[in-house]
Backbone as XML, in Angstrom:
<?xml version="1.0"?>
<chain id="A" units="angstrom">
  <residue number="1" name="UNK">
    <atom name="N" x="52.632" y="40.638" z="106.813"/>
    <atom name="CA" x="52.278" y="41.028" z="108.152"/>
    <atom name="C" x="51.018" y="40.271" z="108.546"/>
  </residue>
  <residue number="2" name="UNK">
    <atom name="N" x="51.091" y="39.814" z="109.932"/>
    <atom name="CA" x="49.669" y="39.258" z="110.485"/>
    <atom name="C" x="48.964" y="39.984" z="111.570"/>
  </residue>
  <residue number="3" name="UNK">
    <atom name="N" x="47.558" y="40.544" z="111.236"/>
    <atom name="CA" x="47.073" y="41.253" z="111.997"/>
    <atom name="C" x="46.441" y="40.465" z="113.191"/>
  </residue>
  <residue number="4" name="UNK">
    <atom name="N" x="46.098" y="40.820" z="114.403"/>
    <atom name="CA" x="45.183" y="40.168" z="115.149"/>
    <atom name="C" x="43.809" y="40.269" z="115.046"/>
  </residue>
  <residue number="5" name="UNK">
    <atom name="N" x="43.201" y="39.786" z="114.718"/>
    <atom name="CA" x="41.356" y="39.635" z="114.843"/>
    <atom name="C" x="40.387" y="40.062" z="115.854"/>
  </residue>
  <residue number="6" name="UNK">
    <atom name="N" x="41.025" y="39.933" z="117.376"/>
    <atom name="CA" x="40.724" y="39.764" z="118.060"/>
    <atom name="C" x="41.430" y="40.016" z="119.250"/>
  </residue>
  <residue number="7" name="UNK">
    <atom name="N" x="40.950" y="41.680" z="120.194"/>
    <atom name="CA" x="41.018" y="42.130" z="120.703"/>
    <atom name="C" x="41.342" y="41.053" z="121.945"/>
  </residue>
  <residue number="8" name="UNK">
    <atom name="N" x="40.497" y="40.016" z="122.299"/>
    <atom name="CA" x="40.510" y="39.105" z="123.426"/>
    <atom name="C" x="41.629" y="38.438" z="123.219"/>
  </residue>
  <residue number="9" name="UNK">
    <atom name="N" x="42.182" y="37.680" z="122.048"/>
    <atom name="CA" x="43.460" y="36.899" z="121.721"/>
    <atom name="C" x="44.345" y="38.284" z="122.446"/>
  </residue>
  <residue number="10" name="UNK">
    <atom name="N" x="44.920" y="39.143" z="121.984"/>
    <atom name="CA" x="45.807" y="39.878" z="122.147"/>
    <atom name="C" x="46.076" y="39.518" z="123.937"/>
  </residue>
  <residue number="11" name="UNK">
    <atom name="N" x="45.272" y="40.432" z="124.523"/>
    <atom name="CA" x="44.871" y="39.899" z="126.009"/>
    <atom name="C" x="45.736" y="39.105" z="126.431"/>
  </residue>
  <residue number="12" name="UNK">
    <atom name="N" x="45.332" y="37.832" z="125.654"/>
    <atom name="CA" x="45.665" y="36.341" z="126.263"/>
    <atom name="C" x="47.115" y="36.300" z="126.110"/>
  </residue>
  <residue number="13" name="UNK">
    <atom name="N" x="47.951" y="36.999" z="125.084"/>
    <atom name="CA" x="49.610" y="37.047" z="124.758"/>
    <atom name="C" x="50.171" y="37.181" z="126.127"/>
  </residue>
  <residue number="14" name="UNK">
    <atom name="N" x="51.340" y="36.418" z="126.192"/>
    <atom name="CA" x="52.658" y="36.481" z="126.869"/>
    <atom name="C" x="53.666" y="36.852" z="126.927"/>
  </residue>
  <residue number="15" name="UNK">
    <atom name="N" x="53.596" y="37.803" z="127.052"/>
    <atom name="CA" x="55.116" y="39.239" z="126.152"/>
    <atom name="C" x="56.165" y="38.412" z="127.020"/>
  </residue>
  <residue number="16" name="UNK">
    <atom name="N" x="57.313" y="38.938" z="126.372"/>
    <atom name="CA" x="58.480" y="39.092" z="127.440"/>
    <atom name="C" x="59.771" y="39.725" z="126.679"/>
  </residue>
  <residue number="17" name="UNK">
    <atom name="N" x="60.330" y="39.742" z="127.298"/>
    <atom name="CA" x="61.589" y="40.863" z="126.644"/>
    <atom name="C" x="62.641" y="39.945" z="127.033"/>
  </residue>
  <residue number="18" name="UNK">
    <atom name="N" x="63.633" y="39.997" z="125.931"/>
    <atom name="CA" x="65.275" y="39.339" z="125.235"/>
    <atom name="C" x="66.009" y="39.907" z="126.998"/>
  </residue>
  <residue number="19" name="UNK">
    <atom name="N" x="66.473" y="38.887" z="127.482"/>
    <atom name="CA" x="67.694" y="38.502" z="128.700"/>
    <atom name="C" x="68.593" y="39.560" z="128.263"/>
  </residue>
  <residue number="20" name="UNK">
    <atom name="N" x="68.735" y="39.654" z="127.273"/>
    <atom name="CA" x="69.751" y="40.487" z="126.357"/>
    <atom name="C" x="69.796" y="41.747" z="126.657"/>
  </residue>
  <residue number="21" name="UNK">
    <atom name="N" x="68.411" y="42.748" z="126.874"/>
    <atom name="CA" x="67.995" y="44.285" z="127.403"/>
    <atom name="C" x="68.731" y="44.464" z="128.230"/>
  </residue>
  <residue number="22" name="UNK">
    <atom name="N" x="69.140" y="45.685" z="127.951"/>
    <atom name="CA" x="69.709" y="46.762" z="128.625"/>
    <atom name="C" x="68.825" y="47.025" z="130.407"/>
  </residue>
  <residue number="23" name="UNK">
    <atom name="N" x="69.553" y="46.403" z="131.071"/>
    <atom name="CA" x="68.466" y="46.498" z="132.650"/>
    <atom name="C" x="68.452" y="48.401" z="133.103"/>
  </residue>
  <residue number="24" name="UNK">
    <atom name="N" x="69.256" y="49.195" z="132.488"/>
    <atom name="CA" x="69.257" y="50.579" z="133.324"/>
    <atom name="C" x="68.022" y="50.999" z="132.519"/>
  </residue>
  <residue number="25" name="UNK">
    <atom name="N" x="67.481" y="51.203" z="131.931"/>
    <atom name="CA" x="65.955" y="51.692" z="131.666"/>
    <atom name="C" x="65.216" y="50.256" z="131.090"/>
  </residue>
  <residue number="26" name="UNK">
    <atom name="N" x="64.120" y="49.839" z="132.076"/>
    <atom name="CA" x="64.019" y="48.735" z="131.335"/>
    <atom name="C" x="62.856" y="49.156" z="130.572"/>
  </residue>
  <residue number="27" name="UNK">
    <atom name="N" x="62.225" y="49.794" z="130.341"/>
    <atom name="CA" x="61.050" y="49.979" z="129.449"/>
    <atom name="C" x="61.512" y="50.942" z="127.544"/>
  </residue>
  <residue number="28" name="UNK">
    <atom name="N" x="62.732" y="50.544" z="127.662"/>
    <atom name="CA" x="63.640" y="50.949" z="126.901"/>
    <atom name="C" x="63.896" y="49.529" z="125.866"/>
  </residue>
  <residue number="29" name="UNK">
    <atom name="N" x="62.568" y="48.943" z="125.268"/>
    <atom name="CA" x="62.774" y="47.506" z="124.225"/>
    <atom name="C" x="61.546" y="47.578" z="123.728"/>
  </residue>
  <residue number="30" name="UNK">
    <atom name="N" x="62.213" y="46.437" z="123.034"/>
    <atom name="CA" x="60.972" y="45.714" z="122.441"/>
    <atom name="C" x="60.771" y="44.353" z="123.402"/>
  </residue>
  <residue number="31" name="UNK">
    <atom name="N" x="58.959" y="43.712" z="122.758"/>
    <atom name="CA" x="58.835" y="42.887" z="123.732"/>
    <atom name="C" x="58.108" y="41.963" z="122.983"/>
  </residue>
  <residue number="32" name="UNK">
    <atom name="N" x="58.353" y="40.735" z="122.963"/>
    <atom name="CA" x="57.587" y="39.495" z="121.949"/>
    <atom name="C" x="56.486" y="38.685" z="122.590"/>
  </residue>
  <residue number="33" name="UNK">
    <atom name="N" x="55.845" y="38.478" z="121.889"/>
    <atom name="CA" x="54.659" y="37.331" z="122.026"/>
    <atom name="C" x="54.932" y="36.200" z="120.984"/>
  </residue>
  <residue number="34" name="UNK">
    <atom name="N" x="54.629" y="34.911" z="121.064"/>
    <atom name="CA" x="54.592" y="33.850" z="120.301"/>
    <atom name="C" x="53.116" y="33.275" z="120.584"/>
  </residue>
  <residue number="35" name="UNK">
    <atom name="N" x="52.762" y="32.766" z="119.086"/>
    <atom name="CA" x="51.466" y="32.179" z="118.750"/>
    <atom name="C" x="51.790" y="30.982" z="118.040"/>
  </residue>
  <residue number="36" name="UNK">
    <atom name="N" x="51.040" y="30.455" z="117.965"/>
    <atom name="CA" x="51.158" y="28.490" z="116.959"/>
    <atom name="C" x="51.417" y="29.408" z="115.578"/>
  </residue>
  <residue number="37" name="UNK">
    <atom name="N" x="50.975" y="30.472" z="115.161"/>
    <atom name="CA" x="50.804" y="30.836" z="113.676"/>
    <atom name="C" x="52.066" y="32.356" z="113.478"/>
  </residue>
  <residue number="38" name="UNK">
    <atom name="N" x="52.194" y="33.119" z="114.770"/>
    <atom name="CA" x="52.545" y="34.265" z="114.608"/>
    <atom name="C" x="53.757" y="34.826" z="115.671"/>
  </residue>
  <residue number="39" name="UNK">
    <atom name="N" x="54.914" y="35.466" z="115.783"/>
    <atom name="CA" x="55.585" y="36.299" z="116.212"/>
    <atom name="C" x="55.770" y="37.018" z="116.006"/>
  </residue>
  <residue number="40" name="UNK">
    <atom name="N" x="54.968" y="38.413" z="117.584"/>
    <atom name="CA" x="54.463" y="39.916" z="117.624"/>
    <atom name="C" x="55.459" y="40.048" z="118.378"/>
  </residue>
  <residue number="41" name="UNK">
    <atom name="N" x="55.771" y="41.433" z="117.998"/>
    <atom name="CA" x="56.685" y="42.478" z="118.304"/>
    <atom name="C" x="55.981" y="43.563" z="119.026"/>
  </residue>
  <residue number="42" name="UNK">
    <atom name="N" x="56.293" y="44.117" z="119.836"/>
    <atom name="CA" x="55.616" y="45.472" z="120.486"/>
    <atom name="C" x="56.571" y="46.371" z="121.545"/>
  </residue>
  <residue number="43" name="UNK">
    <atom name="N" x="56.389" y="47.609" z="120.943"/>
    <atom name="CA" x="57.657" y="48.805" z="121.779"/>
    <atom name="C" x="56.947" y="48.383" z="123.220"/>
  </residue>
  <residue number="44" name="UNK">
    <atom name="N" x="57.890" y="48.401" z="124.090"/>
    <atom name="CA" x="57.693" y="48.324" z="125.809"/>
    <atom name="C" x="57.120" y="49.600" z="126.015"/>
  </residue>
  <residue number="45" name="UNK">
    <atom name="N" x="57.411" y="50.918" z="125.219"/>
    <atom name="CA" x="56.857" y="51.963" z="126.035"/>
    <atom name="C" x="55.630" y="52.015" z="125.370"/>
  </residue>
  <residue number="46" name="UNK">
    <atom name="N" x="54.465" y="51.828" z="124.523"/>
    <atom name="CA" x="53.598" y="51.909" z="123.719"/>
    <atom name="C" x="52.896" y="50.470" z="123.774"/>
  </residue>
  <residue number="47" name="UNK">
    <atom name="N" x="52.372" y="50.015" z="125.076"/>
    <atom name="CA" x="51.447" y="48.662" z="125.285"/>
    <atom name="C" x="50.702" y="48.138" z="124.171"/>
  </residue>
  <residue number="48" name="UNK">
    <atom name="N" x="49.761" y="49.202" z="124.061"/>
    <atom name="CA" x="48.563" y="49.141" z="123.346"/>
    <atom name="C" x="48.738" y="49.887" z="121.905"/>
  </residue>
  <residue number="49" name="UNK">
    <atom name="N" x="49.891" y="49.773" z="121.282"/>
    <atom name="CA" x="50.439" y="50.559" z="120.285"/>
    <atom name="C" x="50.467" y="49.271" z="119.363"/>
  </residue>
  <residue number="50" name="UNK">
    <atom name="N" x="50.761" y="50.085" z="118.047"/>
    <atom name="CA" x="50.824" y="49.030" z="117.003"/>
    <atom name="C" x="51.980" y="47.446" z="117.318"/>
  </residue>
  <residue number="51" name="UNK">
    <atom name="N" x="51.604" y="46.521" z="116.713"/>
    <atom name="CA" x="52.324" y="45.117" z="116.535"/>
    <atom name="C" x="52.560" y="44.930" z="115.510"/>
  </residue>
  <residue number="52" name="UNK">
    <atom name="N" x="53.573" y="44.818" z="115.163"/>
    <atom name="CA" x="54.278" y="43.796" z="113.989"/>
    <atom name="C" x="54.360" y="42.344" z="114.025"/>
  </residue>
  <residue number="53" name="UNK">
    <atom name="N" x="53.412" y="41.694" z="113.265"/>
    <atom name="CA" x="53.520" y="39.999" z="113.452"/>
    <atom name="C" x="54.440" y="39.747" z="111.820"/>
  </residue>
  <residue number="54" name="UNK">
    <atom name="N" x="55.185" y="38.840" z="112.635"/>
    <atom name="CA" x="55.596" y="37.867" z="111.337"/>
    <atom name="C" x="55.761" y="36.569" z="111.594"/>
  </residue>
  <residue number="55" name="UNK">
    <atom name="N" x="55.839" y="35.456" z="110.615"/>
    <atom name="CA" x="55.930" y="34.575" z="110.291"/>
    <atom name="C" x="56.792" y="33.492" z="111.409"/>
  </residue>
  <residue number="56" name="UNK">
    <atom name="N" x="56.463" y="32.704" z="111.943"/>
    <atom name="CA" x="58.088" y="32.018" z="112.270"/>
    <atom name="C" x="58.866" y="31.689" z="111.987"/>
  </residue>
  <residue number="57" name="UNK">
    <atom name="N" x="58.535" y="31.254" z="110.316"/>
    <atom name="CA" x="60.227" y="31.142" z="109.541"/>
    <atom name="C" x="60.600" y="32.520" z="109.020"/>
  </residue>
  <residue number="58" name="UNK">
    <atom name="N" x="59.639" y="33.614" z="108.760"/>
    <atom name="CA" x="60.058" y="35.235" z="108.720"/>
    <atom name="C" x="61.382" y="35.457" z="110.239"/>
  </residue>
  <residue number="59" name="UNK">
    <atom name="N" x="60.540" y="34.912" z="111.518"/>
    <atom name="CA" x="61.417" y="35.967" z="112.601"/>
    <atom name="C" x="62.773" y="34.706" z="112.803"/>
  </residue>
  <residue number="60" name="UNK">
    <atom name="N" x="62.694" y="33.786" z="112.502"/>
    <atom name="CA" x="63.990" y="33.096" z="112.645"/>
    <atom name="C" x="64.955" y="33.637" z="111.839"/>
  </residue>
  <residue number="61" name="UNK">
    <atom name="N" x="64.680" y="34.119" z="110.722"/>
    <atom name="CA" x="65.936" y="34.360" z="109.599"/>
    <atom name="C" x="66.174" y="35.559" z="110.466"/>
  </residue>
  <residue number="62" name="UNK">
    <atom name="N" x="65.082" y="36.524" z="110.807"/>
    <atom name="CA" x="66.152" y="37.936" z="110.949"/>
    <atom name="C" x="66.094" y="37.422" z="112.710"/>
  </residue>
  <residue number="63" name="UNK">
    <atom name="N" x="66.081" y="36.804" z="113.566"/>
    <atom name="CA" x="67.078" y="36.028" z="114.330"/>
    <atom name="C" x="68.454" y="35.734" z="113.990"/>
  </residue>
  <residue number="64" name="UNK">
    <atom name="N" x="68.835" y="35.209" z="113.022"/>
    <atom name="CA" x="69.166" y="34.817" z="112.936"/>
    <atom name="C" x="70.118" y="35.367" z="111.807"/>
  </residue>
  <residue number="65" name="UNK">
    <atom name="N" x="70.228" y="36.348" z="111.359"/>
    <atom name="CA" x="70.318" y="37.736" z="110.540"/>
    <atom name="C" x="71.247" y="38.365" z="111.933"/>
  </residue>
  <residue number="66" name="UNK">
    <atom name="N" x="70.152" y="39.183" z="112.797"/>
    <atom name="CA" x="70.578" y="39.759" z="113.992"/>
    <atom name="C" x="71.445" y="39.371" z="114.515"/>
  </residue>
  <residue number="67" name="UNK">
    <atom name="N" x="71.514" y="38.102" z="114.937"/>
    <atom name="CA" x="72.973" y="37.632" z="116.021"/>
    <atom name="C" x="74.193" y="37.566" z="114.840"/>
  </residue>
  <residue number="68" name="UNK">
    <atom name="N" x="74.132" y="38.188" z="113.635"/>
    <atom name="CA" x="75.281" y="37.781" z="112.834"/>
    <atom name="C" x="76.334" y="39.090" z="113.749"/>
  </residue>
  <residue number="69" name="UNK">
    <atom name="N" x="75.476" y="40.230" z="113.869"/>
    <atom name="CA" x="76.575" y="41.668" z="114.089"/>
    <atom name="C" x="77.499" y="41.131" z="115.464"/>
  </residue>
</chain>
């Protein structure tokens, strides 16, 4: 797991949520950020709630895992 350091980095992230979501509740996902080092995860309903960072060759496999179902 990669934590953030820095309250101001976080800030600066560019969430966005998978084309893929369900549009009838949209605050009903998850929502990603990408970094040169890290891909964060964060519940849409819980902003300021915990992040899960992983790796970019970590979130490609379970990318890539995921689109198997």
């Amino acid at each position: 797991m990669i934590r953030s350091t820095s309250a101001e980095d976080a800030n600066e992230l560019s969430w966005f949520k998978s084309t893929y979501s369900d549009s009838s509740d949209p605050n009903d996902c998850v929502e990603v950020a990408t970094t040169a080092t890290a891909v964060l995860v964060r519940d849409s309903k819980n902003l300021q709630g915990p992040r899960l960072g992983l790796s970019p060759t970590a979130w490609a496999s379970f990318v890539a895992y995921a689109s198997e179902s």
